[in-house]
C-alpha positions as CSV (number, residue, x, y, z in Angstrom):
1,X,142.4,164.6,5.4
2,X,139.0,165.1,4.0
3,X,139.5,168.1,0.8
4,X,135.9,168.5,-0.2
5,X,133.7,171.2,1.7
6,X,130.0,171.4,1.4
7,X,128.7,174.2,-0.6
8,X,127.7,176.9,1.3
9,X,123.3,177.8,1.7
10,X,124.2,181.2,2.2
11,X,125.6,181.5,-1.6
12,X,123.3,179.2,-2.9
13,X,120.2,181.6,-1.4
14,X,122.2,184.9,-2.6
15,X,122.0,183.3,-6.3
16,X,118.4,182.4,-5.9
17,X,117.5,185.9,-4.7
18,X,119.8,188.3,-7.7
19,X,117.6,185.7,-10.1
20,X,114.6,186.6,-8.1
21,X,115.2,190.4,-7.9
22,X,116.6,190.8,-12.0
23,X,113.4,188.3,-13.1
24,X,111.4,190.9,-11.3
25,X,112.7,193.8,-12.6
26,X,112.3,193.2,-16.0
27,X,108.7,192.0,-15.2
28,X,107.7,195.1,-13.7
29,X,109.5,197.1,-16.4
30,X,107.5,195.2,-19.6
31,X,104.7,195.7,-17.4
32,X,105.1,199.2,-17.4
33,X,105.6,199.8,-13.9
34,X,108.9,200.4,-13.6
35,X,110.9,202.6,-16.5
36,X,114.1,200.2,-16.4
37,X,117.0,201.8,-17.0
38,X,119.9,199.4,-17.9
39,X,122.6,201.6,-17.1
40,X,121.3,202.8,-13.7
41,X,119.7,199.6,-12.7
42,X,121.2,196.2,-14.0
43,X,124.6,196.6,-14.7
44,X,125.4,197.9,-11.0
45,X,123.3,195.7,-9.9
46,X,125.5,192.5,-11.3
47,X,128.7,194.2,-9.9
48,X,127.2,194.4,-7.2
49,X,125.7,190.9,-6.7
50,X,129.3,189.6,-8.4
51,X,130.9,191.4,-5.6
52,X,129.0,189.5,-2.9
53,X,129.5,186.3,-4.6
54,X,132.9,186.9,-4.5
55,X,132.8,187.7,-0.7
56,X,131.2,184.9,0.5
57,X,133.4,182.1,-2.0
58,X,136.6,183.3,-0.9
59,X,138.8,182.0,1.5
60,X,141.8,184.6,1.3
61,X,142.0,188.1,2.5
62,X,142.9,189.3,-0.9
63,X,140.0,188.2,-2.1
64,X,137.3,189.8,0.3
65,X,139.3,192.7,-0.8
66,X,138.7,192.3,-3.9
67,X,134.9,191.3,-3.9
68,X,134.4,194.5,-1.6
69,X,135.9,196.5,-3.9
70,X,133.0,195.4,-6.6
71,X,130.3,196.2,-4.0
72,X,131.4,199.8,-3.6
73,X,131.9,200.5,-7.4
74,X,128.7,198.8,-8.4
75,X,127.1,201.3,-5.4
76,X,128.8,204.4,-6.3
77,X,127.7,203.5,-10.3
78,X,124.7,203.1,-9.3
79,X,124.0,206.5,-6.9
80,X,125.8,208.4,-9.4
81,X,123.6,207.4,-12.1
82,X,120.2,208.0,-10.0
83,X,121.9,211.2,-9.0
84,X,122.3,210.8,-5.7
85,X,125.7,211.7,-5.6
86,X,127.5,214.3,-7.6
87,X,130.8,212.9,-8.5
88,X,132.9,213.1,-11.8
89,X,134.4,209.9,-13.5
90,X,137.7,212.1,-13.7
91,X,137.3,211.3,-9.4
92,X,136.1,207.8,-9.9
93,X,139.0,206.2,-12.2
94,X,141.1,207.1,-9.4
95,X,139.6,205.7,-6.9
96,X,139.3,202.4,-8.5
97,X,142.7,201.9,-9.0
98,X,143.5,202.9,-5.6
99,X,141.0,200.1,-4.7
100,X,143.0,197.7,-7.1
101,X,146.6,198.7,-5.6
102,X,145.1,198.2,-2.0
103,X,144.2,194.8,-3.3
104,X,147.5,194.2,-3.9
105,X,148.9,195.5,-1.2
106,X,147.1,193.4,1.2
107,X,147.9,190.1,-1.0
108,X,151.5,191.2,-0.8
109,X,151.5,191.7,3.3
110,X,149.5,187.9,2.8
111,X,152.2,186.3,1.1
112,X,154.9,188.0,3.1
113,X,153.4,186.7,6.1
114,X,153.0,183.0,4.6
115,X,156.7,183.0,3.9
116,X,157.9,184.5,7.0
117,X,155.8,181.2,9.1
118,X,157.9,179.0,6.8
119,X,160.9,177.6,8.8
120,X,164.0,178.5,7.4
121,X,166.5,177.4,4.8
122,X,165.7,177.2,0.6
123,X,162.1,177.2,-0.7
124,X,161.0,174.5,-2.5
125,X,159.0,175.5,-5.3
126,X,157.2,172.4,-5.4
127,X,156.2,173.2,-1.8
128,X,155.1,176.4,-2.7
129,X,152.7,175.4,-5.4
130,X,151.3,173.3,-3.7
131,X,148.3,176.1,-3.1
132,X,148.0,178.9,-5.2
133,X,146.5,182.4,-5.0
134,X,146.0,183.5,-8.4
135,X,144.2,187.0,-9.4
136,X,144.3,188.7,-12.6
137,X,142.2,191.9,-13.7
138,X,142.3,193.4,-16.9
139,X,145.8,191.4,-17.6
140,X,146.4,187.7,-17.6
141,X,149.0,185.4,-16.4
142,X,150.2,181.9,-17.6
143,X,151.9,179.4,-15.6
144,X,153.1,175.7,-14.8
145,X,152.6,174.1,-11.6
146,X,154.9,171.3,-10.9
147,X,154.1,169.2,-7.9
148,X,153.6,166.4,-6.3
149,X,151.0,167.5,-3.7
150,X,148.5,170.0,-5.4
151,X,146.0,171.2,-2.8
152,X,144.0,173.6,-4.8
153,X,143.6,177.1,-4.1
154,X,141.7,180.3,-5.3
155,X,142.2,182.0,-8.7
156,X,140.3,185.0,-9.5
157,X,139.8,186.4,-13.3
158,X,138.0,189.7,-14.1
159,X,138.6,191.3,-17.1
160,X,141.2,188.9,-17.7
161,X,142.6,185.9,-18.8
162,X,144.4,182.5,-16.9
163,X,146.1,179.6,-18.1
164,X,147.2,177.4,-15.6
165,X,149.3,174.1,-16.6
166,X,149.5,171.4,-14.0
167,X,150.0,168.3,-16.1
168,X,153.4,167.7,-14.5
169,X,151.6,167.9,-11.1
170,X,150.0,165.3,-9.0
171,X,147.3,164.8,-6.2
172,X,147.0,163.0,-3.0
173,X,143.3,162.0,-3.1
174,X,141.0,165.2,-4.0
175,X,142.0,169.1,-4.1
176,X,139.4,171.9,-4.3
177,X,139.7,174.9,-6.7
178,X,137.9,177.9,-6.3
179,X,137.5,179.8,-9.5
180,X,135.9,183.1,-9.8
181,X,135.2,184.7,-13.5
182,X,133.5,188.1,-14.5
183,X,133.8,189.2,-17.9
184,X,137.5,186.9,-18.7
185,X,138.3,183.3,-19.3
186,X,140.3,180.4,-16.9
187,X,141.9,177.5,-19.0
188,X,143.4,174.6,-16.7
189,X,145.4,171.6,-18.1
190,X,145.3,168.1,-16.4
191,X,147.3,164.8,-16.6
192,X,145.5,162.3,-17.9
193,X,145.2,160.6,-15.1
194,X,142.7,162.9,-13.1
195,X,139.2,162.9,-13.0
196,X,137.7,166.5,-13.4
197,X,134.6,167.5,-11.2
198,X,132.7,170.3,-12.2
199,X,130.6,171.9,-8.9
200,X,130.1,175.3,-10.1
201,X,127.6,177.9,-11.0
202,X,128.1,179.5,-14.7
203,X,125.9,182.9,-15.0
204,X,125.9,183.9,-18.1
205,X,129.0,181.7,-18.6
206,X,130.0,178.5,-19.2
207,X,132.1,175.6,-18.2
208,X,133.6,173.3,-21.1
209,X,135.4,170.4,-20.3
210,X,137.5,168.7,-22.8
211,X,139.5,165.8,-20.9
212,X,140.2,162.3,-21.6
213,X,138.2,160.0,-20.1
214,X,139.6,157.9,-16.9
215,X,139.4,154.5,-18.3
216,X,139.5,151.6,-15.7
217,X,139.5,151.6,-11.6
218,X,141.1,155.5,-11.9
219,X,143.6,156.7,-9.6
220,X,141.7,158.6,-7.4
221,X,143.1,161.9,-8.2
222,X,140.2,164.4,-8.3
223,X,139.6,167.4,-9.2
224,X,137.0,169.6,-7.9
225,X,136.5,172.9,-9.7
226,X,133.9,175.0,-7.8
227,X,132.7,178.5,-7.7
228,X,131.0,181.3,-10.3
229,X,131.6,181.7,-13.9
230,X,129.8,185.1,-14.4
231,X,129.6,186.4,-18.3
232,X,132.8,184.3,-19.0
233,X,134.6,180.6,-19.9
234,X,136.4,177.8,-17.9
235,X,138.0,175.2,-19.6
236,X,139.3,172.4,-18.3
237,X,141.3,169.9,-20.9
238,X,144.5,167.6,-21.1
């Protein structure tokens, strides 16, 4: 079965155009044709554009959710501050944790679901890391994956920290990783034996890979870490 998925020329052209839209903004405000505000203009405007990123990367429920969620915060941020809208932040902290708990509630109702399909009798844990769904904001999580069939999966960070450990874990040919980071940090840890591919946009970010060189033929175990690193780390390392 063939892992590795094109990258999409709808995200790819979103990028282009926030770089497009920011460069021009900035022009026009050392011009002195625009009186750039950076509250009001560019900070709602990354949430925003993180949002949509996040939207059209994702391949779970949780995580449209989630990158919705962005949009309308980045929005309401954004008409509050031009006065548009007349609303207090004693009304807008609440709404953005219920925002956050409906996030959860809908990746709850997703797992649920996933285990009800599964026939019955004792999980196997193995089987059950085999794809994760990982999402931390403003917290962090750390945990061991252990085997023999990683597939990949999605882990979101924002605000937040990951460290996920899959050197007692193996791979069937390639496995794809979606990442997404705003403002936090992702550290993974390899075996040896795998050969890390990097196919990702940091923005404002960075990726850092500190892995051992494959010496030889290789195994053919691969990697590939994809998706948006936005005012944040990933590190990948043995």
């Amino acid at each position: 079965m063939k892992t590795r998925r094109d990258r999409n020329p709808a995200t790819q052209m979103v990028i282009g155009l926030i770089v497009i839209g920011v460069g021009m903004l900035f022009l026009l405000d050392n011009l002195g044709w625009l009186d750039l505000d950076l509250r009001i203009h560019i900070l709602p405007t990354i949430l925003i554009a993180a949002g949509i990123l996040k939207v059209l990367q994702t391949r779970t429920q949780s995580g449209i959710i989630i990158g919705g969620g962005m949009v309308a915060v980045g929005s309401v941020f954004m008409l509050k501050e031009m006065g548009l809208i007349n609303i207090g932040w004693n009304t807008l902290w609440p709404l953005v944790l219920i925002g956050a708990g409906v996030a959860v509630v809908f990746k709850s109702n997703a797992n649920r679901t996933a285990l009800e399909q599964q026939p019955p009798g004792p999980l196997d844990k193995s089987e059950a890391d085999s794809l994760i769904n990982y999402t931390a904001i403003m917290g962090g999580f750390k945990h061991r994956i252990t085997t023999p069939d990683f597939r990949g999966g999605e882990i979101t960070s924002i605000m937040g920290g990951c460290d996920l450990d899959l050197r007692q874990s193996s791979i069937n040919g390639d496995a794809v990783l979606n990442v997404f980071v705003m403002c936090g940090g992702i550290t993974i840890k390899v075996p040896i034996d795998w050969t890390v591919v990097f196919d990702g946009t940091p923005i404002m970010g960075g990726f850092e890979e500190k892995t051992v060189p494959v010496t030889g033929p290789g195994s053919g175990k691969r990697l590939i870490v994809r998706g948006y690193v936005i005012m944040g780390g990933l590190e990948v390392r043995n």
